[in-house]
Structure formats: C-alpha cells, structure tokens
C-alpha positions in Angstrom: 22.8 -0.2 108.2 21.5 -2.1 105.2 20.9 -4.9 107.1 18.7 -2.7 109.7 16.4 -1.2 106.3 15.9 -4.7 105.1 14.8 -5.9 108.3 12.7 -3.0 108.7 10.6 -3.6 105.4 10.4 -7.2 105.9 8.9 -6.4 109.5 6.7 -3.8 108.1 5.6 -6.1 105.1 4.8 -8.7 107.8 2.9 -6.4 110.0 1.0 -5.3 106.7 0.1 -8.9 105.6 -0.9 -9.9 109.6 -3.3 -6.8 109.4 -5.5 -7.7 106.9 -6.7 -10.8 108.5 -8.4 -8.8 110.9 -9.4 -5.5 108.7 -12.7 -4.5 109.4 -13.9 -4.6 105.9 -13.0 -3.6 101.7 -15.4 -0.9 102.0 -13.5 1.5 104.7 -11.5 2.9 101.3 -11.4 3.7 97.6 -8.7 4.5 95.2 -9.9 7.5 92.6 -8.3 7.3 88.8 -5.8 10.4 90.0 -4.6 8.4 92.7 -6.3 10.0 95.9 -7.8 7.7 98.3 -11.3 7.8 99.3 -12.5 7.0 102.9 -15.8 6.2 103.6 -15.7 5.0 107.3 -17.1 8.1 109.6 -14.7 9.7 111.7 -15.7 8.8 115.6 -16.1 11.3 117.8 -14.8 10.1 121.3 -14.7 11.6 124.8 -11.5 11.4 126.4 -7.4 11.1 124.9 -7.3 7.3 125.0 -10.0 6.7 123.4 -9.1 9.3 120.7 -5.9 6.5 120.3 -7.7 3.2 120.4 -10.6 4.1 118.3 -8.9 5.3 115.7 -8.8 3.7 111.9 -5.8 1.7 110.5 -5.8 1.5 106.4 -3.5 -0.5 104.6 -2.7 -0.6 101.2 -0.6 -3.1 99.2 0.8 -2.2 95.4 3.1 -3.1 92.4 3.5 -1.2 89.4 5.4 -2.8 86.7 6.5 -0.2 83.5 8.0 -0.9 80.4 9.6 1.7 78.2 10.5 0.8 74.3 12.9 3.5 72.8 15.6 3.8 70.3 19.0 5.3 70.3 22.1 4.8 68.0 22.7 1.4 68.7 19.0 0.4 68.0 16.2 -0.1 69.4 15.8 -0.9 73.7 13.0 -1.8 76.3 13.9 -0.7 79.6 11.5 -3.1 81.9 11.4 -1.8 85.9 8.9 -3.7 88.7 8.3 -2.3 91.6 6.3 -3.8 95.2 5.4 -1.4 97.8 3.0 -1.1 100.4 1.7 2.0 102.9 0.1 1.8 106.3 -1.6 4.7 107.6 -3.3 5.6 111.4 -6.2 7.5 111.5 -7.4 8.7 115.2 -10.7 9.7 116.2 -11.5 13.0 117.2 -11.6 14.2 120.8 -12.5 17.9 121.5 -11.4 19.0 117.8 -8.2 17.4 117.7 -7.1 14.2 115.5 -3.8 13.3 113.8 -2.5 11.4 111.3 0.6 9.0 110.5 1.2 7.1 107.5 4.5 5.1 106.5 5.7 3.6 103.3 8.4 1.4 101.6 8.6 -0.1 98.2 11.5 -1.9 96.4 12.6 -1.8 92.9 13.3 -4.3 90.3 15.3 -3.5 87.4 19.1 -4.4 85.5 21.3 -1.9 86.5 23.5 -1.4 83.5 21.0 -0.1 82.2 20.4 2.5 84.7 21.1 5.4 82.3 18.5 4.4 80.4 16.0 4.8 83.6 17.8 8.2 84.8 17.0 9.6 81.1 13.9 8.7 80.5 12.7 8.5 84.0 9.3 7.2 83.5 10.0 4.2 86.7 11.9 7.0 88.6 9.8 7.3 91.7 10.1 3.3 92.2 13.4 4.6 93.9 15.2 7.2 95.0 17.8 7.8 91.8 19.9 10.2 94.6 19.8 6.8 96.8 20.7 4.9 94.6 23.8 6.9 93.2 25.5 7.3 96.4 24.4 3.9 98.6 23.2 1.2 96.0 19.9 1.6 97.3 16.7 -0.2 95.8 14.0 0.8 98.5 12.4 3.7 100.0 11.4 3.5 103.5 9.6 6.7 104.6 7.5 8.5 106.7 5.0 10.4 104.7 2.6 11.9 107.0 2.9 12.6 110.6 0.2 15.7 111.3 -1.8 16.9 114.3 -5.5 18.5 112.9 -7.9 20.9 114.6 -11.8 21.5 114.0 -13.6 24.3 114.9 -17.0 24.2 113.1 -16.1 24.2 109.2 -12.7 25.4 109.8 -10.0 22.8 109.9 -6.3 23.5 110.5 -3.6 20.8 109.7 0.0 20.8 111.2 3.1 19.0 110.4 4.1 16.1 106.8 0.6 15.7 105.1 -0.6 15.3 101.7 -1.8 18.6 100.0 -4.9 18.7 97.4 -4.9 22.1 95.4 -4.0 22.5 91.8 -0.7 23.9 92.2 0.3 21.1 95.0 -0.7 17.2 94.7 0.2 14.2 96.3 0.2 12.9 93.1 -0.1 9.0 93.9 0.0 7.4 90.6 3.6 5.4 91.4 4.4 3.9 95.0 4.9 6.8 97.3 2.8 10.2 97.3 4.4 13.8 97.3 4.4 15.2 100.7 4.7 19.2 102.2 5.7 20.0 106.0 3.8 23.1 106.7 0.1 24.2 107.8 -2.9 23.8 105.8 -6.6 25.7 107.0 -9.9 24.3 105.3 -12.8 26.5 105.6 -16.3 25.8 104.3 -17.5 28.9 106.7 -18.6 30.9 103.8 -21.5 29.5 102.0 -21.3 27.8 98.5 -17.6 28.3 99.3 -14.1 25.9 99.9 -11.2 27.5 100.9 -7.5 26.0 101.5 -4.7 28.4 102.4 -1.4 26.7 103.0 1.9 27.6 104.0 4.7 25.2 103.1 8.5 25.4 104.4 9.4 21.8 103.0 8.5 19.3 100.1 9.1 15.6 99.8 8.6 14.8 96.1 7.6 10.7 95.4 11.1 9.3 95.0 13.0 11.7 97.7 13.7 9.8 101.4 14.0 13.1 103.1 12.3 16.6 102.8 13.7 19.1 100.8 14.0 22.8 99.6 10.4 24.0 97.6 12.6 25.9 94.8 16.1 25.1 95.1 17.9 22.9 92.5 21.2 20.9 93.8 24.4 21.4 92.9 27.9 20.7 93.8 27.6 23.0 96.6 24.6 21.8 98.3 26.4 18.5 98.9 29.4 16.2 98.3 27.9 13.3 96.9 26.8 11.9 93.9 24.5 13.5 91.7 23.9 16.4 93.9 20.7 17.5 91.6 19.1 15.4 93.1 19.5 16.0 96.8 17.1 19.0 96.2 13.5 19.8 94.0 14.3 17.7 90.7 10.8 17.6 89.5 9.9 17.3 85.9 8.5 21.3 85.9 11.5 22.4 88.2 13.3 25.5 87.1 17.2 23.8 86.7 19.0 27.7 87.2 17.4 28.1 90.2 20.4 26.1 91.9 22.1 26.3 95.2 24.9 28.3 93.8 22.5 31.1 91.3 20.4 32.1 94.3 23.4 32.2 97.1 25.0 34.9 94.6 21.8 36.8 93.9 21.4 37.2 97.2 18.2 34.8 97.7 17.5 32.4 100.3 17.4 29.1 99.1 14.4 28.0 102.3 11.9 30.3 100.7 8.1 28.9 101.6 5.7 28.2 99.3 2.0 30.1 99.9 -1.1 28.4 98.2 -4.3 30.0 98.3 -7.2 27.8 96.4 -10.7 28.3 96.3 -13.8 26.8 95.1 -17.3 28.8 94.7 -20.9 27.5 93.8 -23.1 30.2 94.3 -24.2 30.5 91.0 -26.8 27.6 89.5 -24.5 25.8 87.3 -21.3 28.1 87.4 -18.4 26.9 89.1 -15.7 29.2 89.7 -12.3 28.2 91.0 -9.3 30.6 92.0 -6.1 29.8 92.4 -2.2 31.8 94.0 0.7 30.9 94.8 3.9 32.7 95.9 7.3 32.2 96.8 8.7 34.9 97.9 11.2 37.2 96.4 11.2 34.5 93.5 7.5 33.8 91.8 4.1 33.9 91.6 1.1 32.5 89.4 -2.4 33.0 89.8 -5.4 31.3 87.8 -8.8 31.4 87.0 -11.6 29.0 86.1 -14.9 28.6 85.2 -16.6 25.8 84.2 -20.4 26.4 83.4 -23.2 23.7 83.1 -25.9 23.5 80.8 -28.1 20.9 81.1 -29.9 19.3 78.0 -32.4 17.0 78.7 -30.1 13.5 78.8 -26.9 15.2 77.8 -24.8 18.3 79.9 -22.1 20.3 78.1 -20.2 22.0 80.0 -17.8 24.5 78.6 -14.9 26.0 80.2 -11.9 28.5 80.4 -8.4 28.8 81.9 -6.4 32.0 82.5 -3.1 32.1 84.3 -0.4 34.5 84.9 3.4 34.5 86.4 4.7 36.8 88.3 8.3 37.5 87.9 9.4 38.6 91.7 13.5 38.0 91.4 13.8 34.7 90.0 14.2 35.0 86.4 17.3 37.4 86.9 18.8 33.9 88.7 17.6 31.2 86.2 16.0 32.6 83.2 13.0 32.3 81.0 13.6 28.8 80.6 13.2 25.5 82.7 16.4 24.1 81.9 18.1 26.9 83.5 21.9 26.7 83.6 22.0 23.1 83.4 20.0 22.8 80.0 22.4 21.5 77.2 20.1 23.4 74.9 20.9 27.2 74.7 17.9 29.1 75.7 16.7 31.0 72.7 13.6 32.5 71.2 12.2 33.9 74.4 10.4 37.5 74.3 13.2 38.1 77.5 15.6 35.5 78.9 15.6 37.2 81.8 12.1 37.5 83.0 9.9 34.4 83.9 6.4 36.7 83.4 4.2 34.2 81.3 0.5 33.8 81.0 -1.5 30.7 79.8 -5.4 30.7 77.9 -6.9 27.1 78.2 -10.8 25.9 77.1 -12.4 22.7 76.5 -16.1 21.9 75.6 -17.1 18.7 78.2 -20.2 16.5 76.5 -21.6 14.2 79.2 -24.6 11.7 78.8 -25.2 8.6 80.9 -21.5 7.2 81.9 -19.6 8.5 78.9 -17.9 12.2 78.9 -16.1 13.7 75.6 -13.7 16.1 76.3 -12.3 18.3 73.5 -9.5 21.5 74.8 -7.0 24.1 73.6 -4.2 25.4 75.9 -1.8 27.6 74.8 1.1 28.9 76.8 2.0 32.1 75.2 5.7 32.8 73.8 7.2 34.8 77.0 9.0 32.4 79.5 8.4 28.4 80.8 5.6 28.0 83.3 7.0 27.3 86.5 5.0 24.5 89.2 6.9 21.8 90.8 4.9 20.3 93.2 3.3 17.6 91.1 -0.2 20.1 90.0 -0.2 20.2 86.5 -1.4 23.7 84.6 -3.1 22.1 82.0 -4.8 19.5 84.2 -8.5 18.7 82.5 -7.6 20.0 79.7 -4.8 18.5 77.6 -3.1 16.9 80.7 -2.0 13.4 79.3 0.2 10.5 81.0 4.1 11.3 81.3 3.4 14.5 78.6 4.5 18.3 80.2 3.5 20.9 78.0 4.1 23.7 80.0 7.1 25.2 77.6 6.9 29.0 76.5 5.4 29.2 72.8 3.4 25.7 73.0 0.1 24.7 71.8 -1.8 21.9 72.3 -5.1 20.0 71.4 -6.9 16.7 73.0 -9.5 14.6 72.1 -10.4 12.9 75.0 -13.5 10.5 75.4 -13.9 7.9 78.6 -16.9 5.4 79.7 -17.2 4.7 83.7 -17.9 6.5 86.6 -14.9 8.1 88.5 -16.6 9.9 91.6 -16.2 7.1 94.3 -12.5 5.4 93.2 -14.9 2.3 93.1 -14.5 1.1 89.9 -17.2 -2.2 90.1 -17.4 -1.5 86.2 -14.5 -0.9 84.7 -13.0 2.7 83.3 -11.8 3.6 79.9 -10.0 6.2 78.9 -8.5 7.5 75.4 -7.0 10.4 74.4 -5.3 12.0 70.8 -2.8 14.4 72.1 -1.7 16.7 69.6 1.8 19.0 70.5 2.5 22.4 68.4 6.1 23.4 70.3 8.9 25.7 69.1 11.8 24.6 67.6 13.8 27.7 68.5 13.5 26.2 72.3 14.8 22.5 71.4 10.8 21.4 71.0 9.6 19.1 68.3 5.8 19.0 67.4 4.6 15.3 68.0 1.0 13.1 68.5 0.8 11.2 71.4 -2.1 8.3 71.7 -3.2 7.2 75.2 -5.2 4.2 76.5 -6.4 2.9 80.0 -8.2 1.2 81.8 -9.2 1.1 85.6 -11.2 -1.8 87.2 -11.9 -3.4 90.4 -12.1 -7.3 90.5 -16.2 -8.4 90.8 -15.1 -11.3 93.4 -12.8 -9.2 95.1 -13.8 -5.7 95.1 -10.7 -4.2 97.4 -8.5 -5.8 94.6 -8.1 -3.1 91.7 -5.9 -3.2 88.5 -5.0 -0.4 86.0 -3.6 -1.1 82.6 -2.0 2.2 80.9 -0.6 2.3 77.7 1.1 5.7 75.6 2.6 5.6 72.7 4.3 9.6 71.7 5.2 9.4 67.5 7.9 12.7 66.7 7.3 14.2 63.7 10.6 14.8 62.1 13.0 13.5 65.3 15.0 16.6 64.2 16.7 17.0 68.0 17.9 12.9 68.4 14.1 12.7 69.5 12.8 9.3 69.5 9.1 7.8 69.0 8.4 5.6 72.3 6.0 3.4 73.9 5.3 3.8 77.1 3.4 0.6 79.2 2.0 0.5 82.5 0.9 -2.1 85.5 -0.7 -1.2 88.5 -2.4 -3.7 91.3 -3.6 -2.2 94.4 -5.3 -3.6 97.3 -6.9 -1.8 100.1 -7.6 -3.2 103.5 
C-alpha cells in the first residue's frame, strides 16, 4: 500500500512537471499574500457537454516551504528544521448552460528527523507538511488528497456550488499558507442580485483541515472512542481555535450529535459612498453561534485615505458550554480552567478598531481588540476573529480576558497576488492575557517579504520571519523564533 502512494506521487509529480511544457502561459494565475489564488484567464462559455470538458483550464502549481523553529527547554536550547515539496493540480471546465465543475488534487512530502517529532507535535508550526494522525499510526510522510471535487450552477448573479471546495468567508478559509488548503463538503450560493451587495450562504456537513487526509466532523474533538488508533485527537477537528471538551465522548453523553453542520452566512454591502459594511453568522446547531459586524469607512484626503474601522462580535451559547466549558482547552487542557465570569457558558463578545493610513503603496495600520473576560472565542475553520486587526503569523489571541495592540506598516501592492515589486510587511504585536487562564503577556515582532522573480514572473518566493519574547516565562513559556520559506510556481 506504501508502495502504491509512492508511485502515485511520483506519477503525479511527473504528470505536473510534463504539464508545464505545454502551459499556456504565467499569466493564467496569481498567488495573493493570504494564500488565495487569483485567476485571470476568462471562463469560456461553450455550447454542448464535450466541449464543456475539453475547453476547460488546467492550473498547476509547484511549492516547498521550509520552517525553522529555535526554542528552549530544560536541556537547553533546540532548532527544530522541517522541509516540505508539494505540488497541486487543479481542472477547471468551461461553462455549458450554467453548469461547470471543479477538481483539484494535491500531495506534498515532509522532511524532517524524527526523534524529534515531539518537538514538531508541541509546537506544531510545520504541522500541516503532514498528517501528524498519519504519521502516528502508519509512518507516513506525505499527503495525497483530493481537495476539491464540485459541480457549480449560474443563473444570472446567483451561483450555487456543490460537493469538496474551498470556502472564502471570515469564519471559514482555505487558509493556504502551508501545502494543502482547508476544504468543506457542503453547498455554497453566491449572490450579487442585490445591488451594492455580495452574499455567501453556506451549509457545511464536513471539513478537511490542511494536514487531515480524509474529511472530518465540523465540532467534534477525538478521543479514545472515536477510534482505536493512535492519537485519536487527531482523527477529528484538531485546529488551533478548536474547543478540546467538545469530544466524542462529552457530546454522546449530553445527548448531542457529534455530525452537527456548520451554517455561514457572510455579506458584503457598498451602498453607501465610502462605507463598507460587512455582516457575518454562523451556527451549529444545538452547540454555538457567533455573529459580527464591521465597518470600515473611507475618507479620502487629497494623496492620503484613512480609513477607520470597528469590530463587534458576539457568541451564542446554544448547548455547548454545558459539554466543554468556557475554555478552549476543554477537558483535555492540563491547565485547570479558572477565572471565567461562568465555566459553563461559552457566551463571549469581542470589540476590535484600527485606524488604516494609506498614501501611494504604503498602508499603516494601528488596532485594538479585546475579547472580553466571559468565555474563549470559538472558530475552527482556519477564519481568524481578529483578522486585519492584530492578526499576526502563528499568534491566536482569541482567549477570554485578552487584549491586544499592533503596529502594522507594509510597502507593495497586494490586490493582484502579482507581486513584480516586492511586499514588505512588519508588525509590533503587543499581548495583554490573563494569568488566571495559564496566559503570559508577551511582544511578538514580525517581518516578511513577498516577491515574484523579474525574469521569471510565475516564480514567487516569501521570506517570513517571527520572533515572540515572554515577559516573565512564569508558565515554562519559552521566547522563540519562528523562520519561514516559501517557493511557489504557477503554471
């Protein structure tokens, strides 16, 4: 069975490499600095079923990432290197009568020692390289996977998406920043029918976070009775933001289902000169529910714009919080869950604002987001609540009773993915958390740089580089640097 994996990749690598002799040209896509990719070749409109086959678009995309993570413990200080190759091929059809589909597949390999494998499953910045559950149970160093496989239909500016597909709303993202995206099975509708308005209401039954092989539960942490094998947390949702009570086991005995769907509702509205208002739900049922709301208002000032913004967002306690508590770590934190207003309920809100300062190619970004001191913000699907505002690489500040502040300046244009002059990005990340919950204030500082190559333009490199400094390391917390590599080429 090994043997039949490794062939496959090699096969698939081979096919990749013999399809870019005969791409049609660099320009057909673009990688954006969050990791979506842009297409700019014109869907065809064709007349009959074959046609809808043959005349379809094939992209191709070759990567590596390469990370290395310098920590100390108590026998001194460690640098965890990982390298990673992967690559994705994905079929676009053209569009006959309203219909089109989509298939993408993807595989990348690992590199890394493993003794010290510990070090990877506890810091777990190279994690979605591999599949960790994989890896426990079958020695495994690759993922091979199918990541989208969907059947679309357009009826004027209404568009309805069926089957594995990639899902763009601020509570779910595909998230592509490592070597394979995170992927929903469900429906998705995109309207534009009302004017100055987007719309996207989706209904999810399964999720395949970056480093899983196969689909999974939405809410539902593993356990011991959810499977046999190894490491059976994670067989299930172990994202960084998942709540760890909700397990197999907690909702069984409750009485909850442990398939509940996830129900996104996000909208987008420009009616107003200069306002831009977004609303965001989601729900899963008998569990939780969140809802935000944005608005981000542009005054323009000759050469400069500043733009200045606010955040609310609630949760909705709906069952869940009797199951798993007010805090993330559940039942399988090793930190007792204290100082919460009620350990039972997961009711939370969250204020955010930032002041945006933009003039020619350069934007200054200055926020404040503070998630009050009732219960652990609950979203794992990869869409970050503090996104735009004090969102920084490998930092989650979504704890109960945290407060935090970024500086935030960057030079380059980000709107296409096509970076001809390069990006730069820092950031001063500044982290007020609560003690009483296990948190330790720290500063984290934050570099990067995106660019794609003048002489080969469909060649693109990123350079990342955090470094997080503790201020009293009074929980066996550790200062870190955190370096990354990317390479991608598009074909």
């Amino acid at each position: 069975m090994k043997l039949f994996h490794l062939t496959s990749i090699i096969f698939f690598l081979s096919t990749i490499f013999t399809t870019i002799t005969s791409a049609q040209t660099p320009e057909q896509s673009s990688l954006k600095g969050n990791g979506e990719l842009f297409y700019t070749i014109p869907q065809k409109q064709v007349n009959s079923p074959l046609d809808m086959l043959t005349q379809g678009e094939v992209y191709g995309r070759i990567r590596s990432n390469t990370f290395l993570f310098v920590s100390s413990n108590l026998d001194g200080e460690y640098a965890t290197p990982v390298s990673a190759i992967g690559t994705s091929l994905l079929y676009k059809s053209a569009s006959y009568s309203g219909f089109d589909f989509n298939v993408g597949v993807y595989a990348t390999y690992s590199f890394f020692n493993e003794d010290d494998f510990s070090k990877y499953v506890r810091r777990q910045k190279a994690k979605d390289t591999f599949s960790r559950y994989n890896y426990a149970n079958k020695n495994e160093k690759y993922i091979f996977v199918l990541g989208k496989a969907n059947l679309s239909y357009t009826y004027f500016k209404t568009k309805v998406i069926l089957g594995r597909q990639l899902v763009e709303t601020f509570y779910t993202r595909s998230n592509d920043t490592k070597m394979i995206p995170n992927s929903f099975d469900g429906v998705v509708l995109h309207s534009h029918n009302i004017k100055d308005t987007k719309i996207t209401l989706a209904y999810l039954v399964r999720q395949k976070l970056r480093d899983h092989t196969q689909a999974h539960s939405i809410l539902m942490y593993g356990d011991v009775n959810t499977t046999s094998s190894l490491k059976p947390e994670w067989s299930q949702n172990d994202d960084s933001a998942m709540h760890k009570g909700l397990t197999y086991t907690a909702l069984k005995a409750s009485g909850k289902t442990t398939d509940a769907p996830l129900i996104v509702l996000d909208t987008l509205n420009k009616s107003i000169k200069n306002l831009k208002l977004n609303f965001a739900a989601y729900r899963v049922p008998n569990l939780i529910s969140q809802i935000m709301l944005e608005a981000n208002y542009n005054i323009p000032m000759g050469y400069v714009t500043i733009t200045p913004a606010f955040r609310y967002l609630q949760q909705f306690d709906n069952g869940a919080g009797v199951v798993g508590g007010a805090s993330l770590g559940g039942e399988a934190s090793s930190i007792t869950p204290s100082g919460y207003t009620n350990p039972d309920s997961l009711d939370s809100k969250m204020i955010a604002v930032k002041l945006v300062t933009q003039f020619a190619d350069i934007k200054i970004n200055l926020a404040y987001t503070d998630i009050l001191n009732e219960a652990d913000l609950v979203t794992p699907w990869r869409g970050f609540p503090t996104s735009g505002y004090t969102r920084s690489m490998g930092i989650y500040n979504w704890k109960a009773n945290t407060k935090s502040y970024r500086a935030f300046i960057s030079k380059g244009s980000n709107k296409s993915g096509d970076y001809k002059d390069a990006l730069y990005i820092f950031s001063l990340l500044y982290l007020d958390e609560d003690t009483n919950k296990g948190q330790e204030d720290s500063m984290y500082y934050y570099a990067g740089i995106v660019k794609n190559l003048q002489s080969y333009p469909e060649l693109q490199y990123r350079v990342r580089l955090g470094y997080r400094d503790f201020y009293n390391d009074a929980y066996s917390s550790k200062d870190y640097l955190d370096t990354r590599l990317e390479f991608n080429y598009l074909f």
